[in-house]
FIVEXSE-366790 format. One record per residue: x, y, z of N, C-alpha, C in turn; residue in three letters; residue number from 1. Coordinates in pm, whole numbers, plus 50000, padded with zeros to 5 digits. Each point is the difference from the previous one (the first is absolute). Example, Ala and Ser with C-alpha at 12.3 -4.5 7.8 and 13.67 -1.06 7.14 Angstrom:
2
    n.X    n.Y    n.Z   ca.X   ca.Y   ca.Z    c.X    c.Y    c.Z  res    n
  51319  49431  50780  49911  50119  50000  50090  50120  50000  ala    1
  49965  50105  49928  50082  50119  50006  49923  50109  50073  ser    2
// end
This chain:
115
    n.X    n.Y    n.Z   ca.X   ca.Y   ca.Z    c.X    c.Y    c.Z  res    n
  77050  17361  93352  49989  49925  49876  50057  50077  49881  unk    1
  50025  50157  50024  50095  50039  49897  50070  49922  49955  unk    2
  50036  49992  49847  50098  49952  49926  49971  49808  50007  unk    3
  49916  49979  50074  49970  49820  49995  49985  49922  49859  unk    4
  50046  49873  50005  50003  49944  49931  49858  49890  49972  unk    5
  49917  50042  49960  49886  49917  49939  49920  49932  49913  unk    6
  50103  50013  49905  49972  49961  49871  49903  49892  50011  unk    7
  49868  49956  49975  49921  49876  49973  49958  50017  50152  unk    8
  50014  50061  50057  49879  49934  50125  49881  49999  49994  unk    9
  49949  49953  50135  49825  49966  49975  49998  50144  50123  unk   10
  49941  50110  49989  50012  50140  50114  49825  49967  49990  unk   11
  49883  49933  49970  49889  49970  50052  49945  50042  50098  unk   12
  49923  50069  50032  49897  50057  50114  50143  50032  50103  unk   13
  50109  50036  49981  50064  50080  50084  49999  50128  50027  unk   14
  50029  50072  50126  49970  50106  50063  50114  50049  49982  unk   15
  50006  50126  49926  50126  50071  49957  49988  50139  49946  unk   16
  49887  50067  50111  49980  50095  50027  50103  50121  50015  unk   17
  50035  50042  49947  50113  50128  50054  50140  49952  49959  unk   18
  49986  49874  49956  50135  49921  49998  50095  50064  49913  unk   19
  50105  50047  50011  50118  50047  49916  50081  49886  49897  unk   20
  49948  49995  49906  50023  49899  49932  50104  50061  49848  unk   21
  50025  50151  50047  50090  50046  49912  50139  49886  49927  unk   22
  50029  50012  49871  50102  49956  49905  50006  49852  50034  unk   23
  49891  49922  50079  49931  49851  49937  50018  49907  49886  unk   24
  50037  49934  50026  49941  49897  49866  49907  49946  50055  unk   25
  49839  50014  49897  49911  49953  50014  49992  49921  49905  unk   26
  50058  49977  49917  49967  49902  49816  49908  49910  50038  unk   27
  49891  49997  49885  49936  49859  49999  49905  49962  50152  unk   28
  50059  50092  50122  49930  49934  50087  49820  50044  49990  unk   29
  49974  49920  50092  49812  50005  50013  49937  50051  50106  unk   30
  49924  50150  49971  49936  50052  50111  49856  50001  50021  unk   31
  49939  49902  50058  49865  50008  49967  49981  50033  50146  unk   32
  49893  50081  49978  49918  50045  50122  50103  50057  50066  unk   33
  50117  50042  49993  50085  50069  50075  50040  50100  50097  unk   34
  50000  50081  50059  49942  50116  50069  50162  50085  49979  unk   35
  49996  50113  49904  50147  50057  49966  49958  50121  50042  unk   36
  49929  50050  50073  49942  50121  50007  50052  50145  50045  unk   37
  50072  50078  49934  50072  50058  50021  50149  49967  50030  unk   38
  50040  49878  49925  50126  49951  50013  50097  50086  49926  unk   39
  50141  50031  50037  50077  50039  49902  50072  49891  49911  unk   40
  49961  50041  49888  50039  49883  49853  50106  50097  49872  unk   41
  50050  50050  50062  50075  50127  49897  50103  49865  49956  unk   42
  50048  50005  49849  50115  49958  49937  49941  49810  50016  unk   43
  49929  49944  50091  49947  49882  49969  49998  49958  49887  unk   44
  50064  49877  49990  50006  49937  49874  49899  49851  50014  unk   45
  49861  50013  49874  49925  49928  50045  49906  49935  49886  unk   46
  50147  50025  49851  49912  49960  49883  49937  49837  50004  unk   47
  49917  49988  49986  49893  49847  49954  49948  50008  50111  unk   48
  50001  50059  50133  49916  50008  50124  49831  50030  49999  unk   49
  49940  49882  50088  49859  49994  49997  49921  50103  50124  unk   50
  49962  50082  49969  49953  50102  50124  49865  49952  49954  unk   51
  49904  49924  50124  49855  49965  49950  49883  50020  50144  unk   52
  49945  50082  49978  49914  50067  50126  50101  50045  50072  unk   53
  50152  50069  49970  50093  50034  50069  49945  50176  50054  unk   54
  50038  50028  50136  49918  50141  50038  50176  50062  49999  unk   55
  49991  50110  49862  50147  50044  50026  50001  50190  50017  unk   56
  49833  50023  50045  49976  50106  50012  50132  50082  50084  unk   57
  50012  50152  49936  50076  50055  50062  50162  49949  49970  unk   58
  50050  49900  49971  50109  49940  49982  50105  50114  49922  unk   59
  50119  49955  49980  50072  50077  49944  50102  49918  49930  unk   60
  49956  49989  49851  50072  49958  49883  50057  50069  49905  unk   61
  50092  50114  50039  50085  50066  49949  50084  49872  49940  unk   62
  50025  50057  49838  50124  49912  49912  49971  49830  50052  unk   63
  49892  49956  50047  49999  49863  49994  50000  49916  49826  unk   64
  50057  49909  50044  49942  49943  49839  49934  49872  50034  unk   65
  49859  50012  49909  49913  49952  50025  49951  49930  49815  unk   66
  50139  50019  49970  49986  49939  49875  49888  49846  49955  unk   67
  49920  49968  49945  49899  49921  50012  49980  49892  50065  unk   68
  49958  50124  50141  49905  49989  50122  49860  49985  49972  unk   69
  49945  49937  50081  49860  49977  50023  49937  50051  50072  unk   70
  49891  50092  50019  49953  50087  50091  49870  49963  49955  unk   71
  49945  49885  50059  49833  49976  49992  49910  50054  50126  unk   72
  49892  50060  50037  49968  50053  50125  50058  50055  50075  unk   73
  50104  50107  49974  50073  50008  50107  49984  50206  50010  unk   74
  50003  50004  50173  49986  50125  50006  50086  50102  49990  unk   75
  50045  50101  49911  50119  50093  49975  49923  50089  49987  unk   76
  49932  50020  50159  49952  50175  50008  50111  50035  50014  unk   77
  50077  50110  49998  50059  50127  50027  50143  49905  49992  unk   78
  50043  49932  49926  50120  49957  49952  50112  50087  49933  unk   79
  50089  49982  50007  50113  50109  49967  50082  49903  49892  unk   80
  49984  49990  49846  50070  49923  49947  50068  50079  49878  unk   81
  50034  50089  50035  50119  50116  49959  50124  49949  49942  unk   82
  50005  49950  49852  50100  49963  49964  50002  49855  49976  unk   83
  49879  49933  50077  50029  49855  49980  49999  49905  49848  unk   84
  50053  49862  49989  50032  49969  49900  49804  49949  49984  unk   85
  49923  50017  49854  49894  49940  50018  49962  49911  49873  unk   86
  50145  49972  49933  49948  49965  49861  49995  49843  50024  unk   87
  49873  49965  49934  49909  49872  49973  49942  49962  50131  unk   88
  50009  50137  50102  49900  49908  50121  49882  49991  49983  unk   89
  49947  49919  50038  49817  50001  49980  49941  49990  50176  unk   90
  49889  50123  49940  49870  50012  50091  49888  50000  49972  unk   91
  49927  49892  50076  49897  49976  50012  49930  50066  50102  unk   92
  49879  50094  49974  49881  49982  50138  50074  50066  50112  unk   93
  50126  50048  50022  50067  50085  50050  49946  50136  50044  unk   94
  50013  50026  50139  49945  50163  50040  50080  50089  49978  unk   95
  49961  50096  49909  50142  50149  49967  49904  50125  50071  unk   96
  50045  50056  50090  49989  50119  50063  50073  50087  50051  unk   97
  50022  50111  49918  50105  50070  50068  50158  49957  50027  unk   98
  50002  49907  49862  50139  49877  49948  50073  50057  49936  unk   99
  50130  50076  50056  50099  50059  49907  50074  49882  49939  unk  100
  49925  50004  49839  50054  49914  49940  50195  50008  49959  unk  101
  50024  49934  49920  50137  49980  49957  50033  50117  49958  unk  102
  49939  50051  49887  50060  50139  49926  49975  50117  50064  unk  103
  49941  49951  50151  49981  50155  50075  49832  50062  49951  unk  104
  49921  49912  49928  49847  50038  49992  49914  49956  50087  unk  105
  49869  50055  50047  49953  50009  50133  49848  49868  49986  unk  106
  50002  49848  50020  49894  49943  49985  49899  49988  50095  unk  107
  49898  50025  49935  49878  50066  50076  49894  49934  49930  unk  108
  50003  49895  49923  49854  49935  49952  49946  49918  50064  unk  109
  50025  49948  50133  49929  49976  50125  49920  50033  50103  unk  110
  50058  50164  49990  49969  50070  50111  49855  50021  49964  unk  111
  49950  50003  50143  49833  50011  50015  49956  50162  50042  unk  112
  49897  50075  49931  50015  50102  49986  49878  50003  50078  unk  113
  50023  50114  50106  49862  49939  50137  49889  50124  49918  unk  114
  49905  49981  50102  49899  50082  49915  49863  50022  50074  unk  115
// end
């Protein structure tokens, strides 16, 4: 699926686990309940895209642009988004753990501190 063309799809409760989804067009499409889990997403292009209960733990969004994206519920433990585009995305209710954000800072206001 490298380099695929998807602009507007419905990717819904699809299994796309591990999936190499590098230099993508994702625009606009809709990921609810999705399973991206450890997918590679480097250079993905995926501004107005709905990620909603999307599990994108582990994933890798190097230089994606995710220009205002929607990230409601969605899991980005240990996400790699190094460089990505993030201006006007909105998150909601979103898990950050151990989320290398865009500018290379480390989000951790999720993480559960055992005890």
């Amino acid at each position: 699926l490298s380099g695929a063309n998807m602009e507007g799809t419905l990717l819904n409760g699809a299994m796309l686990a591990g999936a190499d989804l590098s230099g993508s067009n994702l625009a606009g499409a809709a990921m609810s309940n999705t399973n991206l889990a450890g997918a590679k997403m480097d250079d993905v292009k995926a501004p107005g895209a709905l990620f909603f209960r999307a599990n994108l733990s582990h994933a890798s969004m190097i230089r994606a642009d995710l220009t205002a994206a929607v990230l409601m519920e969605a899991d980005m433990k240990s996400v790699n988004m190094t460089g990505a585009l993030v201006n006007g995305i909105v998150e909601r209710r979103s898990f950050w753990c151990n989320t290398i954000y865009a500018d290379g800072t480390l989000r951790n206001e999720d993480c559960q501190i055992g005890g």
